[in-house]
N, C-alpha and C positions, 0 to 999 in steps of 0.2 A: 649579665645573666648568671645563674646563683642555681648547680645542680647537685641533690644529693639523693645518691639512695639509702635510706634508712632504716636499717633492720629493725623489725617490730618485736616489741617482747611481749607474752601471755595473750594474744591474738590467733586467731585462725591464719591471716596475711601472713606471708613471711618476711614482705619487706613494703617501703613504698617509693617510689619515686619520685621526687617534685622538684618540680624546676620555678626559681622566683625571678621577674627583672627584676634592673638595678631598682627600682621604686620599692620594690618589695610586694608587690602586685605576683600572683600565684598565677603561672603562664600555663602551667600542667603536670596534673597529678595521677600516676599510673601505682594502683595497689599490685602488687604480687601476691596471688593465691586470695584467700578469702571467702567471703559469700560476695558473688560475683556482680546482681541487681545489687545491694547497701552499698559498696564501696565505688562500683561505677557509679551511683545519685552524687553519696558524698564527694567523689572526687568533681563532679561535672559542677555542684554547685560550689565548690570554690574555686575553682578557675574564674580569673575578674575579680578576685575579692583581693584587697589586701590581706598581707598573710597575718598582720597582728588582728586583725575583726576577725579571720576565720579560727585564731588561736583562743579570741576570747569567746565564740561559739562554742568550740566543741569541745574545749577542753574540760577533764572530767568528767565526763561521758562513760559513764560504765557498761560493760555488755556483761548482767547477768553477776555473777558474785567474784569477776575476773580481777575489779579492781582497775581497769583499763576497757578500751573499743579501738577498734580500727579507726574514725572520729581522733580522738585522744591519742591513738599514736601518731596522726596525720599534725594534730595540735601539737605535741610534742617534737614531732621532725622541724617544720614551721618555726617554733622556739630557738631551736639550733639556729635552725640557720639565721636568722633575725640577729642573735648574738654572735655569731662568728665574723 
């Protein structure tokens, strides 16, 4: 089991939580701060996915002219840890 909390940049959230098993299967995803309904969806629908299929989902996902989304930073944590 594979846990990080991962500070989010140019987001509302300030950080996220996600825990992956060893398969790399996304066990649970807790956002910090945010818009509270988006990130609890997004979080619920990647739990049971593999974390590379929810990286190729949502990554790039923009909120508005940020450049980034809560989505995309959840992709981006996901990344890390995949590589680490």
């Amino acid at each position: 089991m594979k846990k990080m909390v991962f500070p989010t940049c140019g987001v509302c959230s300030q950080a996220i939580v996600v825990e992956l098993t060893d398969e790399n299967v996304v066990s649970n995803v807790e956002f910090i701060g945010g818009c509270q309904g988006n990130t609890q969806g997004v979080a619920a629908l990647a739990v049971g996915m593999r974390a590379e299929e929810v990286v190729s989902r949502l990554e790039g996902i923009n909120c508005g002219r940020k450049g980034t989304s809560c989505p995309d930073q959840l992709a981006r944590a996901l990344r890390k840890m995949i590589e680490q």
